[in-house]
OpenMM code with the backbone's topology and positions (N, CA, C; nanometers):
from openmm import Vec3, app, unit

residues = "UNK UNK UNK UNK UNK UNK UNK UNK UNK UNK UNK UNK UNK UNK UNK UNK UNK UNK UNK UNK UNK UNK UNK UNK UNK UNK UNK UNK UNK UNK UNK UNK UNK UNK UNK UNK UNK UNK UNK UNK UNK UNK UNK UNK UNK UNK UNK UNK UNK UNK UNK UNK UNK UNK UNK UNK UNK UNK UNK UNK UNK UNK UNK UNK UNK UNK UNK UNK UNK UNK UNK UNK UNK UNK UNK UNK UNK UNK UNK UNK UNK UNK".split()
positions = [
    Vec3(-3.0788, 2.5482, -8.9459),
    Vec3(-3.1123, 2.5385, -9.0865),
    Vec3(-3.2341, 2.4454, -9.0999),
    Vec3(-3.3465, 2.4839, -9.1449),
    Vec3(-3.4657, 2.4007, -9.1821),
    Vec3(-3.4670, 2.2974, -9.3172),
    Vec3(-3.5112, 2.1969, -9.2850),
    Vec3(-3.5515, 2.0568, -9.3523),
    Vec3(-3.6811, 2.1571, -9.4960),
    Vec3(-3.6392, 2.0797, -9.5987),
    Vec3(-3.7277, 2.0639, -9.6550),
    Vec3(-3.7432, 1.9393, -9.7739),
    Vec3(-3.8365, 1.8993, -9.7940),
    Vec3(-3.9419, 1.8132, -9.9068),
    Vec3(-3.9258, 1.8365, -10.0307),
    Vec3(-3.8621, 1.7874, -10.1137),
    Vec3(-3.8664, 1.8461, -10.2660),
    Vec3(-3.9684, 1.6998, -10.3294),
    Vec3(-4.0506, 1.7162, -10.4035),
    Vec3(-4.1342, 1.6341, -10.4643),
    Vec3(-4.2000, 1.6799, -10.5837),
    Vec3(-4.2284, 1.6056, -10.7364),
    Vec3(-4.2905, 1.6168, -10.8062),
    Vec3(-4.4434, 1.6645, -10.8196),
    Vec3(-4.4236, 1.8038, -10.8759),
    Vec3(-4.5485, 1.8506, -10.8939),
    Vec3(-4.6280, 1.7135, -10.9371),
    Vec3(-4.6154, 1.6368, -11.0170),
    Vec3(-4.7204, 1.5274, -11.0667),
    Vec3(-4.5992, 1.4147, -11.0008),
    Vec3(-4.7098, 1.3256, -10.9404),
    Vec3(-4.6928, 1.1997, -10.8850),
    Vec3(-4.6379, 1.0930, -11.0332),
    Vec3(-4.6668, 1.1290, -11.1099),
    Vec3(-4.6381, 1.0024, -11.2162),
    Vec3(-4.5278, 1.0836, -11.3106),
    Vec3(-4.5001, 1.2090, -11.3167),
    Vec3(-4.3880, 1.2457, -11.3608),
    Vec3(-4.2600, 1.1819, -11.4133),
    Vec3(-4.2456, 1.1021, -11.5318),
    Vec3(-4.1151, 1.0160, -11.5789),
    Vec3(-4.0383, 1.0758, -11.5346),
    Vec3(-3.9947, 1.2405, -11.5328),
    Vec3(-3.8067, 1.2875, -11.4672),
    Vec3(-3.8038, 1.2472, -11.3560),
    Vec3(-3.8931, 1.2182, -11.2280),
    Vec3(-3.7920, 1.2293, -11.1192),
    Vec3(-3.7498, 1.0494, -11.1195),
    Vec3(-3.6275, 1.1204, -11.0522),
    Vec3(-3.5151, 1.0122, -11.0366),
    Vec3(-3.5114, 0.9056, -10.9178),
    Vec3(-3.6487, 0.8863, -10.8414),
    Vec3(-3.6142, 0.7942, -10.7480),
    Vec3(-3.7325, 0.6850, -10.7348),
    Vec3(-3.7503, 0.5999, -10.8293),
    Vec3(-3.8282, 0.5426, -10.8174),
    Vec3(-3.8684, 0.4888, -10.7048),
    Vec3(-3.9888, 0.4579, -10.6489),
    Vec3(-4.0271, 0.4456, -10.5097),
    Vec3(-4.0313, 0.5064, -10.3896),
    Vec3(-3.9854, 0.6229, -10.4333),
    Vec3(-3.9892, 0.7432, -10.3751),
    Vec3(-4.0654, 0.8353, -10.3864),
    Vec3(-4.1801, 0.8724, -10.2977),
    Vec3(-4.2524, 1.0165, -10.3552),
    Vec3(-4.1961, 1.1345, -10.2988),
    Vec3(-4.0531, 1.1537, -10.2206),
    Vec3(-4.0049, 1.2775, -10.2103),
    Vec3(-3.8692, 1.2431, -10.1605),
    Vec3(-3.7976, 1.3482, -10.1331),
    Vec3(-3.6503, 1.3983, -10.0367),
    Vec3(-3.6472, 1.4552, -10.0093),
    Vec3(-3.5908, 1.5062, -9.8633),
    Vec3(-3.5713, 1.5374, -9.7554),
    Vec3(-3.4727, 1.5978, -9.7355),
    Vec3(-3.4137, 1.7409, -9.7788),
    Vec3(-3.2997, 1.7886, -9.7560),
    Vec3(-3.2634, 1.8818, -9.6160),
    Vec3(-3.1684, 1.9085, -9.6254),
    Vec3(-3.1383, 2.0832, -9.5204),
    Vec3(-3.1169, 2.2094, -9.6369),
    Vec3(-3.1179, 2.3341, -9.5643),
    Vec3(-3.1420, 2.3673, -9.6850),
    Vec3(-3.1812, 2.5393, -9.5999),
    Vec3(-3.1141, 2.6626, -9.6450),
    Vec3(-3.1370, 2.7957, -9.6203),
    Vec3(-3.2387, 2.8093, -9.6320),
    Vec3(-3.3528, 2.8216, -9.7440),
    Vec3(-3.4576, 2.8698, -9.7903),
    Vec3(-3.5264, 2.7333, -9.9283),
    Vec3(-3.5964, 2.7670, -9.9225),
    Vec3(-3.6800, 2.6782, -10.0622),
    Vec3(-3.5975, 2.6834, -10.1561),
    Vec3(-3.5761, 2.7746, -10.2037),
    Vec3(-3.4962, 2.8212, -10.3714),
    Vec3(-3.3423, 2.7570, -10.3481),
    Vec3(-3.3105, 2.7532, -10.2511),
    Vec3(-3.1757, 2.6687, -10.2055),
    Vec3(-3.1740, 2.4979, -10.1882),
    Vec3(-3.3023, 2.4795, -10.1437),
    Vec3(-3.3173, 2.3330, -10.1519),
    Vec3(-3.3531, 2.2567, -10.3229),
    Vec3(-3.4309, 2.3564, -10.3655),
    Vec3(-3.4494, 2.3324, -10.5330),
    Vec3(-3.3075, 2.2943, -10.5601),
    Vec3(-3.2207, 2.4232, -10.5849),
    Vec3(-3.1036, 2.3830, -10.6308),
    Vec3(-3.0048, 2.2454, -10.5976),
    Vec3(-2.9970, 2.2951, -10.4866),
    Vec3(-2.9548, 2.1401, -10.4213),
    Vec3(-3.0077, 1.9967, -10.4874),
    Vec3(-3.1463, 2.0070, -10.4833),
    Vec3(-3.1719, 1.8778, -10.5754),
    Vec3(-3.1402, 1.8757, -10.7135),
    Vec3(-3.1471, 1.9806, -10.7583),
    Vec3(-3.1349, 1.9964, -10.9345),
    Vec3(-2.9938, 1.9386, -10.9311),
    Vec3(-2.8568, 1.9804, -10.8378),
    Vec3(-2.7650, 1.9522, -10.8861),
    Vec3(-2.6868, 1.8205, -10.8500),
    Vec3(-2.8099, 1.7451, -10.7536),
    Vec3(-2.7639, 1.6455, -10.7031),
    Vec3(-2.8492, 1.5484, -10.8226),
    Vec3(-2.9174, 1.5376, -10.8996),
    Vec3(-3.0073, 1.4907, -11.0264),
    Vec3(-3.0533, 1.5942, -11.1255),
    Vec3(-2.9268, 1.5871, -11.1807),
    Vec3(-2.9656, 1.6762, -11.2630),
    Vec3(-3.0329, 1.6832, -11.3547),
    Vec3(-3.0730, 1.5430, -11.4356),
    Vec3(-3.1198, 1.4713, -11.5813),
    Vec3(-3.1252, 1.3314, -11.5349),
    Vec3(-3.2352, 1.3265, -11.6039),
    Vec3(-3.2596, 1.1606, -11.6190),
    Vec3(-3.3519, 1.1168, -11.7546),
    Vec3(-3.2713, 1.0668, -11.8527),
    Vec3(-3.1132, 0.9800, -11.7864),
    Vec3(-2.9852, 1.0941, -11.8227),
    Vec3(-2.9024, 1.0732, -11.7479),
    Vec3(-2.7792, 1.1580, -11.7267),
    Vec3(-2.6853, 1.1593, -11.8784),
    Vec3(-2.7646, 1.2523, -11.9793),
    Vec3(-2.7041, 1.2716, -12.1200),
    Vec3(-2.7449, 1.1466, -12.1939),
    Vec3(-2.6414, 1.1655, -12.3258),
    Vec3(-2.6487, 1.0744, -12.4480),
    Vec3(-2.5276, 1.0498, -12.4630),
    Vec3(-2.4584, 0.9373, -12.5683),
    Vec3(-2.3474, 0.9190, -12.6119),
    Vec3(-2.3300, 1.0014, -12.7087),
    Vec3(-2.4156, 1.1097, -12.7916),
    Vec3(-2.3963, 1.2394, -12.8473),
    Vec3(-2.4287, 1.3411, -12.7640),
    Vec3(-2.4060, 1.3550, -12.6610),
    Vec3(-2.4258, 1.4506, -12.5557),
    Vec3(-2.3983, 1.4038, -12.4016),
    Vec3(-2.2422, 1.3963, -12.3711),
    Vec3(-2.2483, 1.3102, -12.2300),
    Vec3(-2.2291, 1.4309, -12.1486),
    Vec3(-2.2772, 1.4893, -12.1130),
    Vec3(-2.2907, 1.5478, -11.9953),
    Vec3(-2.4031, 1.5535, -11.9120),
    Vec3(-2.3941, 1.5948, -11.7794),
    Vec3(-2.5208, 1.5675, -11.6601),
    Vec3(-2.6458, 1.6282, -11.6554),
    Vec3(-2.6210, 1.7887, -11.7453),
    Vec3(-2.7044, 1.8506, -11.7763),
    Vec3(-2.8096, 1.8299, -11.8871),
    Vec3(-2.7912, 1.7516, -11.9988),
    Vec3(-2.8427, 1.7648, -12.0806),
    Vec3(-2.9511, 1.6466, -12.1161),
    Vec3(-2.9831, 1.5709, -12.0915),
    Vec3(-3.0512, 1.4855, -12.0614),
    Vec3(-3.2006, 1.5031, -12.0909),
    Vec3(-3.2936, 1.4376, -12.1241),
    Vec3(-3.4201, 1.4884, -12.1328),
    Vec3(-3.5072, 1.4955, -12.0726),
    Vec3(-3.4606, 1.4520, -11.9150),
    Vec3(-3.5346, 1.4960, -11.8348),
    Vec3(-3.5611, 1.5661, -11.7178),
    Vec3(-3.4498, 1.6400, -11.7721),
    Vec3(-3.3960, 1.7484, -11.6411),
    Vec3(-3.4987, 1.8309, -11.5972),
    Vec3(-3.4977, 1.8774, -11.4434),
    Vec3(-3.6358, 1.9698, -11.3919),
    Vec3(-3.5590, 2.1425, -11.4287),
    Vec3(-3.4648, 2.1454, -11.4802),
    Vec3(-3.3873, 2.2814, -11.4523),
    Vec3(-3.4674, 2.3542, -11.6213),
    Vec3(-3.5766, 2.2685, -11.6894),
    Vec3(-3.6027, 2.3996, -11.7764),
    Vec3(-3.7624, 2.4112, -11.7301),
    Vec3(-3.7780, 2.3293, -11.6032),
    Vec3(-3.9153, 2.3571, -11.5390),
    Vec3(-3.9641, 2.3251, -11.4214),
    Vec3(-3.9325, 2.4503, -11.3687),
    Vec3(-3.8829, 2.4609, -11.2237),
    Vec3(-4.0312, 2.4317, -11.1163),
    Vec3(-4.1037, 2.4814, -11.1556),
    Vec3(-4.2755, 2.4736, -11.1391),
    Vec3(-4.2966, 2.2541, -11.1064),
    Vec3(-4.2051, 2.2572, -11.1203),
    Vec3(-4.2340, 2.1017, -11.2171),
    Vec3(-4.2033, 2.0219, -11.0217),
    Vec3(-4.1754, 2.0920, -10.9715),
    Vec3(-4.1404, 2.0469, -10.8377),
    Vec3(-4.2005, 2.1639, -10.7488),
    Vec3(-4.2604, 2.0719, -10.6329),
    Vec3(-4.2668, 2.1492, -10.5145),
    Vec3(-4.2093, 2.1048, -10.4105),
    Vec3(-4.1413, 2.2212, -10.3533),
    Vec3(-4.0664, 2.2755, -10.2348),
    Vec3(-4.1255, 2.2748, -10.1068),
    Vec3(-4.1289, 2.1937, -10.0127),
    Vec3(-4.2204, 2.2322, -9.8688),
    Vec3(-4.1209, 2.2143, -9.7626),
    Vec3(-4.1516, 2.3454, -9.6733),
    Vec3(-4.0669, 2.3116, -9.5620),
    Vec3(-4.1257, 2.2000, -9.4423),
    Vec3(-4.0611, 2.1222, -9.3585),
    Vec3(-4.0716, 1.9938, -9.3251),
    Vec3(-4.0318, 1.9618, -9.2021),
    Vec3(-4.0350, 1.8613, -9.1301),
    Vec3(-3.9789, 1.8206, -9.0182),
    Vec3(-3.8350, 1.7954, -9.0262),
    Vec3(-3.7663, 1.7178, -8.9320),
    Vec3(-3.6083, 1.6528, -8.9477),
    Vec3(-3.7021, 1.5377, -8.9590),
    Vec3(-3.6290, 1.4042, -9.0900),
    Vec3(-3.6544, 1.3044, -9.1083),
    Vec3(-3.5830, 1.1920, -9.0307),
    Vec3(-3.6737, 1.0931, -9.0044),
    Vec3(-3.6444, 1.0135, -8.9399),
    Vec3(-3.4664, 0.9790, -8.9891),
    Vec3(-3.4330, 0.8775, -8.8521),
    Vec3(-3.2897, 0.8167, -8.8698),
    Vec3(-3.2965, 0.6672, -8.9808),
    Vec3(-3.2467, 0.6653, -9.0391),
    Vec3(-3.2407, 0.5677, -9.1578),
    Vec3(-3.2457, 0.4335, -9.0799),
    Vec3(-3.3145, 0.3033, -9.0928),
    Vec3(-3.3200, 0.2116, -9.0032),
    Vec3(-3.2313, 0.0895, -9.0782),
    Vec3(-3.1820, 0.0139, -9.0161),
    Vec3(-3.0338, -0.0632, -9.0590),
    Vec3(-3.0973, -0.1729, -9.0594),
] * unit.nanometer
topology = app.Topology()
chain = topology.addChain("A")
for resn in residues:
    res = topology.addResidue(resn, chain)
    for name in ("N", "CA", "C"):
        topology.addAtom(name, app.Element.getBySymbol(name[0]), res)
């Protein structure tokens, strides 16, 4: 199964969720499988309202703009250093 890169079409993008991070590193069948994977592992940010608590709804979810991320397939990422 191949590695891939999910990262913000725009570098300064307020939705993505990892500050100090310019990407992640998943496993992953195909591209369109690694998208998902991230969408449902961050789905919104921030994760709803107290008139709307759920994960989806949030205002800054990438799931009504999918373009909004690119997908690259990638190496295996390094081992996390302790």
């Amino acid at each position: 199964m191949p590695w891939f890169a999910v990262r913000p079409r725009d570098p300064a993008d307020p939705r993505w969720p990892l500050p100090g991070r310019d990407r992640i590193v998943l496993k992953a069948d195909a591209a369109d499988d690694a998208r998902a994977k991230f969408q449902e592992a961050y789905p919104s940010q921030p994760f709803g309202s107290a008139t709307v608590p759920v994960p989806d709804a949030g205002l800054g979810s990438f799931r009504s703009a999918p373009d909004a991320l690119v997908v690259e397939e990638t190496g295996e990422p390094p081992a996390p250093q302790e």
